[in-house]
N, C-alpha and C positions, 0 to 999 in steps of 0.2 A: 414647434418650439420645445413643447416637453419631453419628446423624443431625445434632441438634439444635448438639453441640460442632463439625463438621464445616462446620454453616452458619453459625455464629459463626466461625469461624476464615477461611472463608472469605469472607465479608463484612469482615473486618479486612485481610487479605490487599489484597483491592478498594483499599477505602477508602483503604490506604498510598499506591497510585499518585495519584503528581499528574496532573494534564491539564490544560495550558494552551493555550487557541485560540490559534491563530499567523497573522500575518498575511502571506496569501498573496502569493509573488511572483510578479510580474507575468509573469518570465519562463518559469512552468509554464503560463499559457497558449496553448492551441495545438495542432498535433496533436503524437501522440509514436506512432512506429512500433515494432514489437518487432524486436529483435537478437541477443539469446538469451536463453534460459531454463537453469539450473542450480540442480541441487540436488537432493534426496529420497534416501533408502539408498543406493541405485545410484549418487549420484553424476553423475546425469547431465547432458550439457550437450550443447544444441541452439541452431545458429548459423540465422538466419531470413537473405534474403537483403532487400535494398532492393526496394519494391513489393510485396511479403506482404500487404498487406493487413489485419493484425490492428495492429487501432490502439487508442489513448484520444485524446478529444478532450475538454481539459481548457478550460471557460469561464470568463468571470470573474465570473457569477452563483452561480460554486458548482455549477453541474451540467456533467455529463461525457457523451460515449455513447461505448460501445467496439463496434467491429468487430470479425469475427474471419474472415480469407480475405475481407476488403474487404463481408461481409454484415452484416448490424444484431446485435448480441450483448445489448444491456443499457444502460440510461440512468436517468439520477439523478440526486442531489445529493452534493458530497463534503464532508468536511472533514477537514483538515488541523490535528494538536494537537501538541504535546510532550509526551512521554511520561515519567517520573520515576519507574522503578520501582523497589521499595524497593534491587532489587538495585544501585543505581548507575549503571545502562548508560541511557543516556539516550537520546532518536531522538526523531524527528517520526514520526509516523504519521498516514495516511490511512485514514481511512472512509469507505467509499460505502454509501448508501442507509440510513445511521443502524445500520449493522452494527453489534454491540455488541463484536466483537474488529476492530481496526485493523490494518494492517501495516505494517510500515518501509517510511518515505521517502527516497529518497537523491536529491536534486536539486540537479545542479551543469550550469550553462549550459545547452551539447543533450544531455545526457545524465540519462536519468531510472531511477534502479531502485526497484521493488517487490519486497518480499521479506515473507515468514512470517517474521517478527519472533517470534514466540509457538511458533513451532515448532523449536527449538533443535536436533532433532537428523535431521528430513528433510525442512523446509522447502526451497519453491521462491523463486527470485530469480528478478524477470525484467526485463531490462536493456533500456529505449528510445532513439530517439532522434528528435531534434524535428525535423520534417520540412514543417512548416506554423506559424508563428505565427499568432494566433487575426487 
């Protein structure tokens, strides 16, 4: 029975967020290089230098591929929604490859962050910047 109240609840839970597709801007297309990563218990924060190699390359078919150390990492499709959760806090988020948890988008000119939106207390953020227009 407790099972049962658990998956009802948590099905309503769901269902409260809104998600609305957003239409992409033009200027995420392109490459984006990492700059630093911040965040999880520890606190920690790692500065990458220019030329690292660990990129996303964001197209405007909707698919990406990331490097990591300038080698092939992972490729796909993204999208990009608004998030409306019941809690009030609102964001864009990105999903790749139809992932069913998203995470915060933060994109302002060349500067792009991704971060664990979902993970409130030892989420990473990781801070890019655009270093190629597509």
């Amino acid at each position: 029975m407790k099972g049962y109240i658990l998956l009802i609840a948590a099905v309503v839970v769901v269902s409260a967020c809104k998600k609305t597709e957003v239409n992409v801007s033009p200027g995420l297309f392109g490459k984006w290089e990492i700059r630093r990563m911040a965040g999880g218990i520890a606190g920690s924060n790692t500065t990458y230098k220019p030329g690292n190699g660990t990129t996303y390359q964001f197209y405007s078919d909707s698919t990406y591929k990331q490097y990591f150390n300038g080698k092939f990492g992972a490729q796909g499709i993204f999208h990009i929604r608004s998030f409306f959760p019941p809690s009030g806090y609102n964001y864009e988020e990105i999903r790749f490859n139809n992932d069913t948890i998203g995470d915060r988008l933060i994109f302002s000119g060349t500067k792009l962050t991704i971060s664990e939106a979902w993970r409130i207390d030892d989420g990473y953020a990781w801070d890019y910047v655009k270093i190629q227009d597509q």
